[in-house]
N, C-alpha and C positions, 0 to 999 in steps of 0.2 A: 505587360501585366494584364491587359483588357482580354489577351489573348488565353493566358492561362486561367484568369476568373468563368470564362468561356467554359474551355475544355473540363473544368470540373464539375459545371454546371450538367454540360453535356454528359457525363458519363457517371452521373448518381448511382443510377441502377448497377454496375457494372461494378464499383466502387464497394457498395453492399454486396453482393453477388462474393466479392472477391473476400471480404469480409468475413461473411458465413463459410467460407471454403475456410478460413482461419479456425474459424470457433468449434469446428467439425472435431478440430483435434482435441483428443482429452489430455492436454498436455498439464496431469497432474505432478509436480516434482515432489513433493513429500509420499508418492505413492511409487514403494520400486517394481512393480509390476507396468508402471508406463514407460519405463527407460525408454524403449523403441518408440515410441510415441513423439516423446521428446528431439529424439533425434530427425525422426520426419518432419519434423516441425522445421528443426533448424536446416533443414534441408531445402525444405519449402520454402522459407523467406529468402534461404541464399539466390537459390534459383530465381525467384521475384526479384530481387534486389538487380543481379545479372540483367534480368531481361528490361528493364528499366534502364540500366546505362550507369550502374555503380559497376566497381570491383571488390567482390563478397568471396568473402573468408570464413568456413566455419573452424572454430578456434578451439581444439579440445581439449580439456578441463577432468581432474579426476570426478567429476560428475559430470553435471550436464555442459553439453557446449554451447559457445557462446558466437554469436552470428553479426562479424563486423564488416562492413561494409565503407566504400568510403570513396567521395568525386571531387576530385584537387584539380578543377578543367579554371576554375579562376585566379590566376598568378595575381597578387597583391590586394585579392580581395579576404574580408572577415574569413574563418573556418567557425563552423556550427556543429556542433557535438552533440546527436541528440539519442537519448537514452530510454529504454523501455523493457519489457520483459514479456515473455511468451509464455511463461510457467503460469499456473492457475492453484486457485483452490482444493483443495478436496471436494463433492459435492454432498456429503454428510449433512444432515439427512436426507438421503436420497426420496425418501415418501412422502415430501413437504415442496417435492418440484410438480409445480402445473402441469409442469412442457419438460420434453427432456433435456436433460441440462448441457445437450451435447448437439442436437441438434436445433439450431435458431430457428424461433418464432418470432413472428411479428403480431402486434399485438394493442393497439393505440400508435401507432407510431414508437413504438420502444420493441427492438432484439431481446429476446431473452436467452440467455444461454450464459453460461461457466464462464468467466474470461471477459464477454462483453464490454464491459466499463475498467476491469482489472485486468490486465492491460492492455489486451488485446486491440481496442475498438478507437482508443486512446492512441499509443503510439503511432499506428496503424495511419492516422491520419498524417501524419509526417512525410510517411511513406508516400501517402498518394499524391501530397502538394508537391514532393521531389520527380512524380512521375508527371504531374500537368506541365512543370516548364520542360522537360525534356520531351515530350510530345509535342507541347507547341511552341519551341521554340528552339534553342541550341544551350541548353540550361541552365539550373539553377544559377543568381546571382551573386552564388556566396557560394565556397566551399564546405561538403556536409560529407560530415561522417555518422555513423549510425553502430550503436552499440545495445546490443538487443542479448538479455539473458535470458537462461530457465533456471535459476533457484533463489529467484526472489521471494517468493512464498515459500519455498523451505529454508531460508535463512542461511543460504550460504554463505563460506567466506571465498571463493571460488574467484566470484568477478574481483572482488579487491584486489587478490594477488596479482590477475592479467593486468588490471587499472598500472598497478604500483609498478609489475614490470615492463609494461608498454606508454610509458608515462611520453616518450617521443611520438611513438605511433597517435597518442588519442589527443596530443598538442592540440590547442584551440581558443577559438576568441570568446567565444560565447557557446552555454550547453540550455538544454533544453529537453526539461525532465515533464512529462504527460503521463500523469498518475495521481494525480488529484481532483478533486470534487469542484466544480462552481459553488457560490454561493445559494444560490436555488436559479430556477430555470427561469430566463427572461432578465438574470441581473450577473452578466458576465463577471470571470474574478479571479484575480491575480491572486495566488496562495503565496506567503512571504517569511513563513513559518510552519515547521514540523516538530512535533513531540520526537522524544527516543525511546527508548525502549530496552528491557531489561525483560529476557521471557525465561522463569524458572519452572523447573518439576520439582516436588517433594512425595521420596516414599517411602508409606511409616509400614515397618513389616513387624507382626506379632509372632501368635505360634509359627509351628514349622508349615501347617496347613491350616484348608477350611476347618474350623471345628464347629460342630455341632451347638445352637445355641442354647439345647434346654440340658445338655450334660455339661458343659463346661462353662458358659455365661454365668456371669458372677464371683469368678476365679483367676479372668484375664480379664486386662484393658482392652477391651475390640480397637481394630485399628481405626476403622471409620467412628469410632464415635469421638476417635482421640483428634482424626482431622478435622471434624466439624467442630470441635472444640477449638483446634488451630486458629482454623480460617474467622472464628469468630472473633478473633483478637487480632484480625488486621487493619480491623476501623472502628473506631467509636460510635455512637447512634446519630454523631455529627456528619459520620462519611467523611471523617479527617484520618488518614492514615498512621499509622501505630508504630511503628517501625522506627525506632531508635534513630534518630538522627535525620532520617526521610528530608525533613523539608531543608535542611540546614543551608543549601545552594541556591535555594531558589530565588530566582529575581521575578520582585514584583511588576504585574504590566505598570507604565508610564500613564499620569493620568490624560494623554493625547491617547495613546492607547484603547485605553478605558472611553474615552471619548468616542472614538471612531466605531467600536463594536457597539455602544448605543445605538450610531446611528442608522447601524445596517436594520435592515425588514426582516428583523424576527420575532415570531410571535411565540410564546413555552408554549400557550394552548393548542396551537395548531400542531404544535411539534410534539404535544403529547399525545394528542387523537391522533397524528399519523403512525405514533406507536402503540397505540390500541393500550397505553396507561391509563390506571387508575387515579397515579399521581408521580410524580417526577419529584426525583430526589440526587442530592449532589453536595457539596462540600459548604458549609453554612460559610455565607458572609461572600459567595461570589454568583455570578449572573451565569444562565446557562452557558453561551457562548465564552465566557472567561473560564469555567469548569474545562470544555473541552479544546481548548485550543492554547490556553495557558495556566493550568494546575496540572498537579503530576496526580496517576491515579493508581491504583491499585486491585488488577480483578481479577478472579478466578476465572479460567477460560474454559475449564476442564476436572469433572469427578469422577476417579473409575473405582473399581474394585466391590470384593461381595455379586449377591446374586441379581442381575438383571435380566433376568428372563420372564417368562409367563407364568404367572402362578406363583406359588410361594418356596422358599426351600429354605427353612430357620437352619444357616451358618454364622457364624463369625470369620470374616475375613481372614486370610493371613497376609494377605498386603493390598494396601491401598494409597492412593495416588492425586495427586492435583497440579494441573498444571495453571503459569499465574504470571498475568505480565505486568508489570510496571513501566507507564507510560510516564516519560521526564520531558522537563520542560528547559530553558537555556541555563546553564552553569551545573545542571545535574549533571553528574560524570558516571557514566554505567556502571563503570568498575567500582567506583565507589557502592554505587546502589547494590549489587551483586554482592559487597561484602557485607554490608548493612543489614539484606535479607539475610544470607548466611547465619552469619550472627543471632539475628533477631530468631528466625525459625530453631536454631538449638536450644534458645534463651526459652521458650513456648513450650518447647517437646518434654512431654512426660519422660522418664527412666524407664516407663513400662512397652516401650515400642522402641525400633531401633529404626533410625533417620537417614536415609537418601538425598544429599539433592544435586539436582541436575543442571546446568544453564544450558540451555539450546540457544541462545543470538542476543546480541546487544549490540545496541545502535546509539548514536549520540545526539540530543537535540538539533534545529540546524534555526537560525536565524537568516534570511538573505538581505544586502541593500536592499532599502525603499528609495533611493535617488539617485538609483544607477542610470544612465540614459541607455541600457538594452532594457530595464523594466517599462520605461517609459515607450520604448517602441512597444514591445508585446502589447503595452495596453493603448496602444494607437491601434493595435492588429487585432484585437477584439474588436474594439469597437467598429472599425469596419467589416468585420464578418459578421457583429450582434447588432450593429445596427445601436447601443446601448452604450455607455460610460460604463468601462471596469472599475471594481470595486478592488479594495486591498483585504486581505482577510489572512489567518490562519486556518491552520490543518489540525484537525487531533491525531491522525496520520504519523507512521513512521516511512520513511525510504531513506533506508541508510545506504545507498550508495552515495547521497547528495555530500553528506560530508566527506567522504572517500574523496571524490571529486575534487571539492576546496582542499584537502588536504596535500593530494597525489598532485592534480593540476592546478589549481590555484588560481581556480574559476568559481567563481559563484554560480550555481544555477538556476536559470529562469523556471519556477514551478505553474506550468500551464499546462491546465488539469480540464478537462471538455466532460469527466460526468456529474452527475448531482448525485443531491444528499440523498434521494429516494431507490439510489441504483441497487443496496441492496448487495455490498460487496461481503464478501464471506458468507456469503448468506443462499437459505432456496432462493430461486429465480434473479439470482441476479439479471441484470439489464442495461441496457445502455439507449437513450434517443436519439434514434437515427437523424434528427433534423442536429444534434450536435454534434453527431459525427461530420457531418456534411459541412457544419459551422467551423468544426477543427480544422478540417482541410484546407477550408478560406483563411481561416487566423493563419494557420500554419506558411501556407503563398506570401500572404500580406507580410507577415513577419521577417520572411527570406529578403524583399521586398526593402524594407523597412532596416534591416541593417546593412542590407548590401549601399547603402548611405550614408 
């Protein structure tokens, strides 16, 4: 072990180096102009993988393909299953990036670039703790397999079906999912909980086209004024969601629960200056951290339609559009929610516009043990790469492959997540701190370390 905390030590720079070679690619999957992108990618990590001392397979997919890799050199030791994803955001709006969103910057000690923290920078560190014991030694102490996708940002159902039909191939003791946030920087954290998710479109189409607003306004419902009318009947001034039935599943936190997110270090004011609010608002009768980690929510993510260009041009829509997720908390069942929206959106819609709607992805809450004894390693394996006691926490996060996982294998997985809340995912400039990718690496050693016992 003294030896591979060494080699990782020794090769920071090289480590980042090989990183930025990562980030380079604009492996957007909701974008099909990057197809070929995508594929170079998964080409690139095979090849990484290979020269490392896995046997890497890229595995193709009526989309993108999927990059598995896998080292069974320990007969009767654990197998470790660890998951990640190469696909990236859009970078929308491109005029709000400092730096380009494709080539990394350094910058305080923080990468900026597309993917950095989502998931690039994240899984990535797996990667290299599997490269320090085969460099310095005869390797890993545990069997590791590696399952690396691209349409986790686009919401595919792609990886499920490989999961569901290589349910032998991805057999394993323990998985290890790297896409989630610490608690804040300086106070390591075990994630133990993920919201679900439910992402709808709704399109309300009027005339057959644009019409003119001062010849025909007044004669037709516009359709934008009928969505904004919609969307205003999705919450009350409470910020309690409207929707017929919505909360009917939901389990309230435990007051141990309730307890423990007291006593984590968080401050609303500091968490509203860092969001350049006036004021913060949320679901009356719960704390912020109980809002986003345990209540279900409901937001608009997306308005299109009519004119948004420069200057003015009085039309009335003939279609317009919202897209809108619903974030579920443990016992919300998506399918349910999906019918419940359904429902409630026809229930809302005037006669005077005719109604679309769409589901693009749903995903199921996930709850993991808290006293499992691989949770209890992981947060031994923190704390010797942070130097700090891990904390337990939730996510407001979805990654629905975790429940895939429980379902197909019948593994809980370890959620051990190396960015912070300030990284700025989906967003301009995303980021990641280079000093916690270097801290992943260690967690990631120590942890190999740590169940190979």
């Amino acid at each position: 072990m003294p030896a591979v905390i060494d080699y990782i030590n020794q090769h920071r720079q090289r480590y980042v180096d090989e990183l930025f070679a990562l980030l380079r690619m604009p492996t957007i999957s909701a974008d099909s102009t990057k197809k070929q992108d995508l594929v170079a990618c998964a080409e690139h990590l095979a090849r990484h993988f290979t020269d490392i001392g896995l046997n890497a397979k890229i595995e193709k997919t009526p989309g993108h393909p999927i990059v598995y890799a896998e080292w069974l050199g320990r007969p009767g030791a654990p197998t470790v299953l660890y998951y990640g994803h190469y696909d990236v955001q859009p970078v929308d709006p491109l005029e709000l990036w400092k730096t380009p969103p494709f080539e990394p910057t350094v910058k305080n000690g923080n990468v900026y670039a597309r993917g950095s923290s989502d998931d690039k920078g994240q899984f990535y560190t797996h990667v290299k703790a599997a490269e320090a014991y085969f460099r310095a030694g005869d390797g890993p102490p545990v069997n590791i397999k590696f399952l690396i996708e691209g349409e986790e940002e686009a919401s595919g159902s792609n990886l499920d079906n490989f999961i569901a039909g290589n349910t032998k191939k991805l057999a394993c003791d323990h998985i290890v999912v790297s896409d989630t946030a610490q608690f804040r920087e300086g106070c390591p954290s075990l994630c133990y909980g993920l919201r679900g998710i439910v992402y709808m479109e709704i399109i309300l189409t009027g005339p057959n086209r644009d019409v003119h607003s001062g010849e025909f306004g007044g004669t037709l419902d516009n359709p934008a004024n009928v969505l904004g009318r919609m969307i205003s009947k999705l919450h009350n001034a409470d910020g309690k969601v409207l929707i017929d039935g919505f909360y009917n599943d939901v389990v309230e936190l435990s007051a141990v629960e309730k307890a423990e997110f007291a006593r984590l270090p968080f401050d609303p004011e500091e968490y509203r200056v860092s969001l350049d609010l006036p004021q913060l608002f949320g679901e009356k009768g719960y704390t912020e951290l109980e809002r986003v980690w345990a209540r279900p929510t409901c937001d608009v993510n997306g308005v299109y339609g009519g004119y948004m260009g420069e200057g003015a041009k009085t039309v009335i829509p003939a279609k317009v559009g919202a897209k809108i997720s619903m974030r579920l908390v443990p016992e919300q069942d998506p399918d349910s929610i999906e019918k419940l929206f359904r429902a409630y959106i026809k229930k809302i819609a005037p006669p005077t516009v005719r109604v679309e709607i769409i589901t693009h992805g749903k995903a199921r809450p996930v709850v993991v043990p808290t006293d499992s004894p691989a949770l209890a390693k992981a947060r031994e394996a923190l704390r010797r790469a942070f130097g700090a006691e891990a904390v337990l926490m939730r996510g407001g996060g979805s990654v629905p492959v975790v429940e895939t996982f429980k379902q197909e294998l019948g593994v809980s997985a370890l959620l051990l997540g190396f960015g912070l809340p300030d990284d700025a995912l989906h967003s301009p400039n995303e980021k990641m701190s280079l000093e916690q990718f270097h801290r992943g690496i260690l967690t990631s050693a120590h942890l190999m370390d740590l169940l190979a016992r």
